[in-house]
C-alpha positions as CSV (number, residue, x, y, z in Angstrom):
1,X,-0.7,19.0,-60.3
2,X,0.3,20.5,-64.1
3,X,-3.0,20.4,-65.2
4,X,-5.5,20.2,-62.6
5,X,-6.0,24.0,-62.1
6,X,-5.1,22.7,-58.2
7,X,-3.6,25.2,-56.2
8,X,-0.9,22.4,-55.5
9,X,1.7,22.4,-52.9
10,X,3.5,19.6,-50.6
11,X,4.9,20.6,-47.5
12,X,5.3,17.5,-46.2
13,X,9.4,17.7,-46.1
14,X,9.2,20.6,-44.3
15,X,10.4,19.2,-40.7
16,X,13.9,20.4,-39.1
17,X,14.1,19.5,-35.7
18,X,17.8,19.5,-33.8
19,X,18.7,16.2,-35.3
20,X,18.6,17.4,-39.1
21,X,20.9,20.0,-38.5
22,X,24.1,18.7,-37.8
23,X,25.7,15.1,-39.0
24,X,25.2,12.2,-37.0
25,X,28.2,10.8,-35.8
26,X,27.2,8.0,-33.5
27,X,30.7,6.6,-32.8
28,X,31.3,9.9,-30.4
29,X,29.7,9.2,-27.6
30,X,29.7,7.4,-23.9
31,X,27.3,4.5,-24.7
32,X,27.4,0.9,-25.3
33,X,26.2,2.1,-29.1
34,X,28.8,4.3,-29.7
35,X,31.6,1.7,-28.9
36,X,30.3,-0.4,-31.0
37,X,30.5,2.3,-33.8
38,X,33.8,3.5,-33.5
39,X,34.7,-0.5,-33.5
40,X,32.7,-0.4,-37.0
41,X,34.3,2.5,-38.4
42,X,37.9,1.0,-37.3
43,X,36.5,-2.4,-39.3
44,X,35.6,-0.6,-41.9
45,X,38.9,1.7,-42.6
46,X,40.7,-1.4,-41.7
47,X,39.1,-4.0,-43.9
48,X,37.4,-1.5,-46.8
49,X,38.7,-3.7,-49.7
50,X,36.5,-6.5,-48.4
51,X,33.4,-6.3,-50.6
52,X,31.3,-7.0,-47.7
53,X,32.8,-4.0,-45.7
54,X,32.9,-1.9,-49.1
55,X,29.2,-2.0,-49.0
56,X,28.3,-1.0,-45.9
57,X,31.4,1.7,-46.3
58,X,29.1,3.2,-49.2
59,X,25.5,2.9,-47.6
60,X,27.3,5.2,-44.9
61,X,28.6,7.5,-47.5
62,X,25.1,7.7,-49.1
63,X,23.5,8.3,-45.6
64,X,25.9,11.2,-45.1
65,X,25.4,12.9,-49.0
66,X,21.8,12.5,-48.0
67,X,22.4,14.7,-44.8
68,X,24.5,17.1,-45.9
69,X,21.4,17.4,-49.2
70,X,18.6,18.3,-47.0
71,X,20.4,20.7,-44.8
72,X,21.4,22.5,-48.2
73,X,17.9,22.2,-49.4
74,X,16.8,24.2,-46.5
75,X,18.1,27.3,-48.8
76,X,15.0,26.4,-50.9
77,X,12.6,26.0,-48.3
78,X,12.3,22.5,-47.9
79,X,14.4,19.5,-47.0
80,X,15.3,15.8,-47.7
81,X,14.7,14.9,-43.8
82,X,18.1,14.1,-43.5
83,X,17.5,13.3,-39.8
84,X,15.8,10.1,-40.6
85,X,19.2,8.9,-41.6
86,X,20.6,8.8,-38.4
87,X,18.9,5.5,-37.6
88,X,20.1,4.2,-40.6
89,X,23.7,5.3,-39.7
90,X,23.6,3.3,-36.5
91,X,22.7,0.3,-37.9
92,X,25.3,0.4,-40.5
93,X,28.2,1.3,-37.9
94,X,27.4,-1.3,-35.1
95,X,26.5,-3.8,-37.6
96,X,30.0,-3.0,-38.5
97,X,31.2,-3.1,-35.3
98,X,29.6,-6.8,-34.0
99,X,31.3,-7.6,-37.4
100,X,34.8,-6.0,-36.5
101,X,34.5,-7.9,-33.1
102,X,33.6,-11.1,-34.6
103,X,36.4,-10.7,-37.1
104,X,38.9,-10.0,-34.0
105,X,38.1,-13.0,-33.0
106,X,38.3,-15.4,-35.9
107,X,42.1,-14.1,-37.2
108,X,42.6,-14.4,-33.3
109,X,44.4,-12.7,-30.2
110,X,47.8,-14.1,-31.3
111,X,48.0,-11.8,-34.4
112,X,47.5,-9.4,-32.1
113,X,50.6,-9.9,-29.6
114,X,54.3,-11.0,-30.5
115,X,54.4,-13.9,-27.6
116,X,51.4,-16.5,-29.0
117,X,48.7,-16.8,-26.1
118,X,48.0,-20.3,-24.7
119,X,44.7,-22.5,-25.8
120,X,43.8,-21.6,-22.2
121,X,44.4,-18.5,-22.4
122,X,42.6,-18.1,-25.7
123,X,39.4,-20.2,-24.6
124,X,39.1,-17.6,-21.8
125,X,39.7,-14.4,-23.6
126,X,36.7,-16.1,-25.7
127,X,34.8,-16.4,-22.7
128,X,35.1,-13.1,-21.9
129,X,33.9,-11.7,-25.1
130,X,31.1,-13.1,-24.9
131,X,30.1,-11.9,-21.5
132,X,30.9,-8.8,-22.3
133,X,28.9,-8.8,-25.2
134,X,25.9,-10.6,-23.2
135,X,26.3,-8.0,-20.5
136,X,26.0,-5.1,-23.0
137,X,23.4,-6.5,-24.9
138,X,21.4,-7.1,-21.8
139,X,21.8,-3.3,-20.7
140,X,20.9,-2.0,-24.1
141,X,17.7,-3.7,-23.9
142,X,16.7,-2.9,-20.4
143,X,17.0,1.3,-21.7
144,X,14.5,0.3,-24.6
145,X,11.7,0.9,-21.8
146,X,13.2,4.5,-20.4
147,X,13.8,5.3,-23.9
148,X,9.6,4.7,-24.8
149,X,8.8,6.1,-21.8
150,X,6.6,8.8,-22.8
151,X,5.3,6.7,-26.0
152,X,4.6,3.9,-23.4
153,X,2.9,6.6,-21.1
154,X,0.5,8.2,-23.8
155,X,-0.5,4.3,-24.7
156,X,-1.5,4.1,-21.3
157,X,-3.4,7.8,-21.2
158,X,-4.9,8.1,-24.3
159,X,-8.3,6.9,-24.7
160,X,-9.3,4.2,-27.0
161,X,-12.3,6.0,-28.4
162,X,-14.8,4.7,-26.2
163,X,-14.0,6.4,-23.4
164,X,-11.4,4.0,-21.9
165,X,-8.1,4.1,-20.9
166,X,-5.7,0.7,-20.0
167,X,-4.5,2.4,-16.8
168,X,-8.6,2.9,-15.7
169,X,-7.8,6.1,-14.8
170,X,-10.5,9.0,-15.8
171,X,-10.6,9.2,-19.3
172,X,-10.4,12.9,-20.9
173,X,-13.0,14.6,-23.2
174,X,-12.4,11.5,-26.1
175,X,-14.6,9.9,-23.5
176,X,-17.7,11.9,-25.5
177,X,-16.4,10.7,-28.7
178,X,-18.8,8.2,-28.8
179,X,-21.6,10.6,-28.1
180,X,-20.9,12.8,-30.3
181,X,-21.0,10.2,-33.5
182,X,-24.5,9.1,-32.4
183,X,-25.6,12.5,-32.5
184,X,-24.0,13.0,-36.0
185,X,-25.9,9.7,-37.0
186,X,-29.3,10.8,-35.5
187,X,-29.3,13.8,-38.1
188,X,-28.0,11.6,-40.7
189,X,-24.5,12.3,-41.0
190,X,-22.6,9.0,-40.8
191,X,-18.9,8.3,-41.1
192,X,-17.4,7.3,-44.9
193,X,-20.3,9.8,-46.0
194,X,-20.7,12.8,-44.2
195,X,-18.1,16.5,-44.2
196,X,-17.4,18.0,-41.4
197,X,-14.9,20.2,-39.5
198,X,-12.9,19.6,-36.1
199,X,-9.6,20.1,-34.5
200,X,-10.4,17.2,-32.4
201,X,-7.7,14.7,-34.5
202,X,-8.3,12.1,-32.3
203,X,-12.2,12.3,-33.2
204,X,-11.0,12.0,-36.2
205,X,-9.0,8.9,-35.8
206,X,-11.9,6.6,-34.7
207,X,-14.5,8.5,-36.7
208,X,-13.7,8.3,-40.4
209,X,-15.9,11.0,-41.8
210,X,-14.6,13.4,-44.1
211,X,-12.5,16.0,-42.7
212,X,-13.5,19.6,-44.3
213,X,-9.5,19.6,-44.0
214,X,-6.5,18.2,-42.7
215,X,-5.3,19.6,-39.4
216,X,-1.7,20.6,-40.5
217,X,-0.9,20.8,-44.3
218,X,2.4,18.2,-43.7
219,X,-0.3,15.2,-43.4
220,X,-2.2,17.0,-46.3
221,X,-3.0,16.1,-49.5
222,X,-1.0,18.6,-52.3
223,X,-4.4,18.5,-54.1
224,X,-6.2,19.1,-51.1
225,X,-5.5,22.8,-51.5
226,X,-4.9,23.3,-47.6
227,X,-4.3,27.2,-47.1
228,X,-7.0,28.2,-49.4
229,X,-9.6,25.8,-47.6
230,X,-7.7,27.5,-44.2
231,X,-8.6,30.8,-45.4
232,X,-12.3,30.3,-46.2
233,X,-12.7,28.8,-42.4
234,X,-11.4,32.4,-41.0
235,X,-13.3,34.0,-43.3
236,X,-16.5,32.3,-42.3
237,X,-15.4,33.1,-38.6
238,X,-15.8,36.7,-39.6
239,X,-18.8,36.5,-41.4
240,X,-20.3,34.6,-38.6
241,X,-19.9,38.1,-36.7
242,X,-20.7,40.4,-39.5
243,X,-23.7,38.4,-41.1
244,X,-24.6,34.9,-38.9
245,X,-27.7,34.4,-41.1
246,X,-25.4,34.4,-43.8
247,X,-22.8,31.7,-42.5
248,X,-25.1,28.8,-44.1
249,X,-25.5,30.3,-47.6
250,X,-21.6,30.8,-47.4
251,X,-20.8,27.4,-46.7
252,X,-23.0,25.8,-49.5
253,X,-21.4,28.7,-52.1
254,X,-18.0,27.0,-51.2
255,X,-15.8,26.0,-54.6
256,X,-15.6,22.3,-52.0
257,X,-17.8,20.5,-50.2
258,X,-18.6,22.2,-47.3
259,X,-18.9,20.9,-43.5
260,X,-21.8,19.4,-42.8
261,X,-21.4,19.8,-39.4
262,X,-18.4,21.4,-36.6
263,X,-17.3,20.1,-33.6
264,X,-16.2,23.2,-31.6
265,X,-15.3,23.6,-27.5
266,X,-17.0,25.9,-26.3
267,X,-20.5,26.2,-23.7
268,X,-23.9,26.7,-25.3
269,X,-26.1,29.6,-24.3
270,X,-23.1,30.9,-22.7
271,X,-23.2,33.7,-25.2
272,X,-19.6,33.6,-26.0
273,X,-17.5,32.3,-29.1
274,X,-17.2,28.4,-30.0
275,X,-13.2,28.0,-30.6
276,X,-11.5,25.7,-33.5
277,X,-8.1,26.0,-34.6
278,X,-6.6,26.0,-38.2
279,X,-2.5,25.4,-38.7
280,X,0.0,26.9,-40.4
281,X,3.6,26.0,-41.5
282,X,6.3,28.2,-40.0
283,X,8.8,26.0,-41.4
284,X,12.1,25.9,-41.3
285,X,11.5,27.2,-37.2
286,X,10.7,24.1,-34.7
287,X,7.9,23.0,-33.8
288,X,7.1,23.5,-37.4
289,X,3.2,24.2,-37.1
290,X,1.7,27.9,-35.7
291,X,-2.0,27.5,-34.6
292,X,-4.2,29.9,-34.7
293,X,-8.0,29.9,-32.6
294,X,-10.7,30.7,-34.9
295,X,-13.6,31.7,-33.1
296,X,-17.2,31.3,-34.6
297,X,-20.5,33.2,-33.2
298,X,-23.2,31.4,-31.2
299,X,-25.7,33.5,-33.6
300,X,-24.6,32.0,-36.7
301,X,-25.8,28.5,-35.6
302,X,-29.4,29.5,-34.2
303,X,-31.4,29.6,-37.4
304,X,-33.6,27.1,-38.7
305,X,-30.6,25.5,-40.8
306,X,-28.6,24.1,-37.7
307,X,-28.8,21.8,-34.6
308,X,-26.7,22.4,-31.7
309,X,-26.5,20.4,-28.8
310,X,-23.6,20.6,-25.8
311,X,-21.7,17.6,-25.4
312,X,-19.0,17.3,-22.6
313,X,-16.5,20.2,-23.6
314,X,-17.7,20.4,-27.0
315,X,-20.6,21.8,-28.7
316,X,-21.8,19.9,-32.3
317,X,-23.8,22.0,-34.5
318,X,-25.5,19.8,-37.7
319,X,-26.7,21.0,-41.0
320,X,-30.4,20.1,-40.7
């Protein structure tokens, strides 16, 4: 990046959803969770010269300078993504608080009281603990499912690059996925070898060729040089418009490798525009990602260099 003469630049910190702006505080709440946490912080203030409880005292303390870090190196346009802390937080505070309960327990319910409790007494108050604590831990896990629900949903939706879904309902255009590569092949472009461009991620995920670049700059490499690459694709959008038998000269005068072939959506001999999509950061807003529809003309792709062909949805034009 010093002395590359790369046009570096990272932007993969900048992510500020809801949960990165404010600290997490997981013992205020009405859950199972939070009771546990607010019995981990009372451990902990309780018990902090304990070196066990001293450590997990500062690994919260650390968690919490992290937070307040990124939300003050939003001022510089970037941030620490403090919000992945949270997670960490909650372990720390209920791991705490199944700690504080078990320690409850052991110094016993007589410390507790000025009239000592019976053995009977005490072997039921045990009893009772641990119900409880089967009971919660039993209704913690049945949420685990509601909680995934849309994760769990999408693994039932999305296709699996052949056109398949688990729930065997219709699958959407990645059903042409499959197509499409044998098409690529058939001119000679084959994954691990061949450039080309797409928005079609997913493509992407079962495909490996190379990507002309990545769809948002946060999964970019900082060498990569994402925004100038995204600015020679608009560019050759317009000159596709302004001089088509132009586009292919273009492409091979690129400073990179260009595509090799595009996967656009769009209907050929339709006469009007195949669509892609470049990204860019608009961080600090939420979502973090603007996209913006480049549109390519048909004319650019009807010379001698390319092959089109219409494929489900999409239409695949090859180098020849």
């Amino acid at each position: 990046m010093a002395f590359g003469g790369y046009a570096a630049e990272s932007t993969a910190n900048h992510f500020l959803p809801q949960e990165g702006t404010y600290f997490p505080l997981p013992f205020f709440g009405f859950s199972l969770l939070a009771l546990l946490s607010l019995a981990g912080l009372v451990f902990m203030v309780c018990r902090i010269s304990d070196p066990e409880v001293a450590t997990l005292a500062l690994a919260a303390l650390v968690c919490y300078v992290w937070a307040a870090a990124s939300m003050a190196a939003t001022l510089l346009g970037t941030s620490l993504l403090g919000f992945r802390v949270e997670v960490l937080l909650i372990l720390i505070f209920a791991t705490a608080g199944v700690l504080g309960v078990a320690e409850a327990r052991l110094v016993g319910v007589d410390f507790l009281y000025p009239a000592p409790f019976s053995e009977r007494t005490n072997q039921i108050i045990t009893a009772l603990v641990l119900i409880i604590v089967a009971t919660g831990g039993l209704a913690y896990v049945q949420q685990i499912p509601a909680q995934n629900e849309r994760h769990i949903d999408q693994a039932y939706a999305d296709t699996d690059g052949y056109g398949e879904r688990a729930d065997r309902f219709p699958a959407d255009a990645g059903r042409h996925y499959a197509e499409i590569d044998a098409y690529l092949r058939e001119h000679g472009r084959n994954p691990g070898e061949a450039v080309i461009y797409t928005d079609e991620i997913n493509f992407m995920a079962y495909n490996p060729y190379y990507g002309y670049n990545a769809f948002t700059s946060h999964y970019a490499n900082p060498l990569g040089e994402f925004e100038p690459r995204n600015t020679e694709l608009v560019q050759w959008a317009q000159l596709s418009h302004e001089n088509p038998d132009a586009l292919a000269a273009a492409i091979d005068a690129s400073k990179w490798r260009g595509p090799e072939a595009f996967i656009f959506r769009g209907e050929l001999g339709s006469g009007e525009d195949y669509k892609t999509h470049v990204a860019h950061d608009i961080f600090p807003s939420q979502p973090n990602v603007r996209y913006e529809a480049v549109m390519f003309s048909p004319e650019a792709f009807e010379g001698d260099d390319w092959d089109a062909t219409q494929i489900g949805p999409f239409v695949v034009v090859v180098r020849k």
